[in-house]
Short mmCIF file of the C-alpha atoms (twelve columns), coordinates in Angstrom:
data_MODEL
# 
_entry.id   MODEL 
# 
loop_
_atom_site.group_PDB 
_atom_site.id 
_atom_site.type_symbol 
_atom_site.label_atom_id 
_atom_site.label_alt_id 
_atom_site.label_comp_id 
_atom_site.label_asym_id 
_atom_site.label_seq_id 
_atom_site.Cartn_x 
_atom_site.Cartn_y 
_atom_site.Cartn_z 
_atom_site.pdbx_PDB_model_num 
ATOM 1   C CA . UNK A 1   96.256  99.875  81.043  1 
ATOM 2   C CA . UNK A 2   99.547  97.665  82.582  1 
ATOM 3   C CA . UNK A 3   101.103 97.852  79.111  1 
ATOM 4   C CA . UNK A 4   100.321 101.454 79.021  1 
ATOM 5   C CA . UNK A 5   101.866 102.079 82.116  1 
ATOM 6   C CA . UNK A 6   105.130 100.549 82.021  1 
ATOM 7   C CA . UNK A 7   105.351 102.672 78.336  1 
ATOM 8   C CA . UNK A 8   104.801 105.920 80.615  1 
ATOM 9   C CA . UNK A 9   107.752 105.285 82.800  1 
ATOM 10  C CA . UNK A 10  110.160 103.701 79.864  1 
ATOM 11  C CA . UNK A 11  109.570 100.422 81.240  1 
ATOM 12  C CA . UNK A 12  109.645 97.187  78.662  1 
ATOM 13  C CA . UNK A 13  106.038 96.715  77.846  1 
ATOM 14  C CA . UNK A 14  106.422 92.754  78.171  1 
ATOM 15  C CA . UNK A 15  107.501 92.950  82.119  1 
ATOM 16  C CA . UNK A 16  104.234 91.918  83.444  1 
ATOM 17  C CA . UNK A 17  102.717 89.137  80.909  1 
ATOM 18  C CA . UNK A 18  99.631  89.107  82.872  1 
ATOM 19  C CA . UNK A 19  96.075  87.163  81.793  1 
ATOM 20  C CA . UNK A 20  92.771  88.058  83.061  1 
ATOM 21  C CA . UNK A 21  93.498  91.634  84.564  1 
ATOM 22  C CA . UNK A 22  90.421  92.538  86.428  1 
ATOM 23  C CA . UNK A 23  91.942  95.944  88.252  1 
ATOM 24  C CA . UNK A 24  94.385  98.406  87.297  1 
ATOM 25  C CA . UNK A 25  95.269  101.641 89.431  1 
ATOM 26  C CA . UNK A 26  97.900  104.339 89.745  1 
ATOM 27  C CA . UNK A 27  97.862  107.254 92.353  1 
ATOM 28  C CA . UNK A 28  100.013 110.082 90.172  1 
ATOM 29  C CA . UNK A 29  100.724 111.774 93.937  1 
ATOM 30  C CA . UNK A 30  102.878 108.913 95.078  1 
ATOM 31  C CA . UNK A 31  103.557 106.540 92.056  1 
ATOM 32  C CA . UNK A 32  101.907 103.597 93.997  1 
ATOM 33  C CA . UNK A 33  100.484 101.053 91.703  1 
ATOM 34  C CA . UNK A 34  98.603  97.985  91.836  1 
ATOM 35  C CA . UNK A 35  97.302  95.356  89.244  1 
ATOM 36  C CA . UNK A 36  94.974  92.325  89.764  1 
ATOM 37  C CA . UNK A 37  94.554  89.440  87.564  1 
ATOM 38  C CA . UNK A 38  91.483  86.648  88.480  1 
ATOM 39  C CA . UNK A 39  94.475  83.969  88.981  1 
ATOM 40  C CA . UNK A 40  98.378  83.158  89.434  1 
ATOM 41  C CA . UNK A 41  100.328 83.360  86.093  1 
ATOM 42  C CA . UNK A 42  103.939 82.101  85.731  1 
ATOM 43  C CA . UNK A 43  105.750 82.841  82.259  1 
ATOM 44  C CA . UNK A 44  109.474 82.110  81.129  1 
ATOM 45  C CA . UNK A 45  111.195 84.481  79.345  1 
ATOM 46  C CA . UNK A 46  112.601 82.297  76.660  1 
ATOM 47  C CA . UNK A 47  115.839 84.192  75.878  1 
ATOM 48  C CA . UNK A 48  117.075 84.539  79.817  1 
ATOM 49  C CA . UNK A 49  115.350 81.011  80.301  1 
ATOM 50  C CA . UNK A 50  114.220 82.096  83.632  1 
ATOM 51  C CA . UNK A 51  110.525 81.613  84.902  1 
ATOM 52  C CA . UNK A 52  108.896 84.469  86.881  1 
ATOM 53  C CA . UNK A 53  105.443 83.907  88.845  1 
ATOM 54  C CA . UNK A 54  103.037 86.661  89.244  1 
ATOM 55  C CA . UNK A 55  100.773 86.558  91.979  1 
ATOM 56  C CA . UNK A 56  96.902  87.649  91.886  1 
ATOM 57  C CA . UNK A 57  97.769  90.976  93.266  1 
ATOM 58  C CA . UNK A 58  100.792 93.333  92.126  1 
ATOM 59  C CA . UNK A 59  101.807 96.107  93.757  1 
ATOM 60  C CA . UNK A 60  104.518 98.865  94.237  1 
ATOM 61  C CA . UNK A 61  106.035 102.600 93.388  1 
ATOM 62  C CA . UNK A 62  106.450 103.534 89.777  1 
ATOM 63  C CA . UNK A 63  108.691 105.950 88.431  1 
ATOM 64  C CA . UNK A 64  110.742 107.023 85.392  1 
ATOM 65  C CA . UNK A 65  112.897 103.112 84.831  1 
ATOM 66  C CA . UNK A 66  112.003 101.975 87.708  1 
ATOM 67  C CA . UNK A 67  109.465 99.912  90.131  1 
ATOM 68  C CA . UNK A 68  110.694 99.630  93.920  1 
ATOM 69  C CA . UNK A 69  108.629 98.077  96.895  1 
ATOM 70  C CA . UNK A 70  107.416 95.121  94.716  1 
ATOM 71  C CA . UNK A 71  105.241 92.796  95.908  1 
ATOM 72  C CA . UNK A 72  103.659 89.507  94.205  1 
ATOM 73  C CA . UNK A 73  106.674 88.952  91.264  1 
ATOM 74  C CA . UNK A 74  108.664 85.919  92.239  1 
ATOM 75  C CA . UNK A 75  111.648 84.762  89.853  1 
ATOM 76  C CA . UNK A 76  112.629 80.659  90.064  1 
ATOM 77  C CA . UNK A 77  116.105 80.404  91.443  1 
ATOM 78  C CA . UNK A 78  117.002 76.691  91.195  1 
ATOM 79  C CA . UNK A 79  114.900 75.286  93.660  1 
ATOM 80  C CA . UNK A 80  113.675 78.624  95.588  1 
ATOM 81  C CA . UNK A 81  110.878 81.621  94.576  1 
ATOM 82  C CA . UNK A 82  113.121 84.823  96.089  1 
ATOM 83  C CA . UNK A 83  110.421 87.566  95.815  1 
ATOM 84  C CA . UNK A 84  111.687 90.616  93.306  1 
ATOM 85  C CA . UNK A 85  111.404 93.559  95.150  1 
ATOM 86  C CA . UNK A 86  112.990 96.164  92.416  1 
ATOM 87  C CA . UNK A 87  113.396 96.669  88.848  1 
ATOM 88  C CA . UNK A 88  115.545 99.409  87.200  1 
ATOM 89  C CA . UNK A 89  116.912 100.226 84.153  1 
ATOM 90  C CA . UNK A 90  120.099 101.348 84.095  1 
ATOM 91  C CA . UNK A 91  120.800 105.352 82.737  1 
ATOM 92  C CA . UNK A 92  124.125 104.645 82.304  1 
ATOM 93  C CA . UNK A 93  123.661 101.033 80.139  1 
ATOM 94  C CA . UNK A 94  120.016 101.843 78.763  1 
ATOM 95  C CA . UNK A 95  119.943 98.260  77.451  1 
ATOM 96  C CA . UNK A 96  120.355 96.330  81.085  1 
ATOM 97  C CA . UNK A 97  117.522 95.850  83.294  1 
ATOM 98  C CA . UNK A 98  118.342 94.513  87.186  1 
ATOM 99  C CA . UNK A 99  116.148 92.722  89.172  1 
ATOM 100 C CA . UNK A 100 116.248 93.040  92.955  1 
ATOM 101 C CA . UNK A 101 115.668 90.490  95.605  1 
ATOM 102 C CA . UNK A 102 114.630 91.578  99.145  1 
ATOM 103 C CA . UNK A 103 117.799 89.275  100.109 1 
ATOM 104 C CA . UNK A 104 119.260 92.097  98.576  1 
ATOM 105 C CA . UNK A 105 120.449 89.913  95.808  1 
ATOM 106 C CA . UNK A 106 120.955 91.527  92.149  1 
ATOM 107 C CA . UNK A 107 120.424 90.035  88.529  1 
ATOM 108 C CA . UNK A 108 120.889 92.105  85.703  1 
ATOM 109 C CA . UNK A 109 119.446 90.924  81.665  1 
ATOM 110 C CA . UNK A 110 119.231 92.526  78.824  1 
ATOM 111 C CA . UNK A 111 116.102 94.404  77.986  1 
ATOM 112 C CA . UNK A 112 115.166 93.517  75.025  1 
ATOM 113 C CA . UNK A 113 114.483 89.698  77.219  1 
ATOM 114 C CA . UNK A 114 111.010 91.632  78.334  1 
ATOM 115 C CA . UNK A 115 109.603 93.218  75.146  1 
ATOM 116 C CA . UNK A 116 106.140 92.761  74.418  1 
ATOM 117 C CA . UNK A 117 105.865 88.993  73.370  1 
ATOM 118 C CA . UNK A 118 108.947 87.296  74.749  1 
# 
């Protein structure tokens, strides 16, 4: 149901490479969202070369491109974890994807990086 989803709300289907989901929800009032897997999963995305960690519990607000109030994604920045707290697609370059840190920090890849098996 993840993959499905992130293909409602034109997200790339390979965003959340998650093992072992137990629980998926989604409350269509509010776009709040929440995924649990049994156990921590940390995947590189080979053509950014940057390793993201995904915590037992997911959650945040879904919505057409985008997933704000993040919790439980951490990307590796050198030697830190800064958690992601927003992902967006951009309307006006459909094939950029930024990634928000709550340090209000901003990386943007392209997003064909996150489709399904990268």
């Amino acid at each position: 149901m993840s993959v499905s989803l992130l293909q409602e709300f034109e997200l790339p289907e390979g965003l959340l490479p998650l093992a072992n989901v137990v629980e998926v929800g989604y409350v269509k009032n509010t776009g709040y969202m929440w995924i649990v897997q049994q156990k921590k999963v940390e995947h590189e995305f080979k053509m950014i070369s940057k390793l993201v960690s995904y915590d037992t519990e997911i959650n945040g607000f879904v919505e057409k491109k985008k997933i704000k109030k993040l919790k439980g994604v951490k990307a590796k920045e050198l030697m830190l974890w800064p958690p992601v707290s927003e992902i967006t697609i951009d309307d006006k370059h459909p094939g950029k994807i930024h990634f928000k840190s709550l340090a209000g920090i901003t990386k943007t890849f392209p997003v064909e990086a996150f489709a399904a098996g990268q």
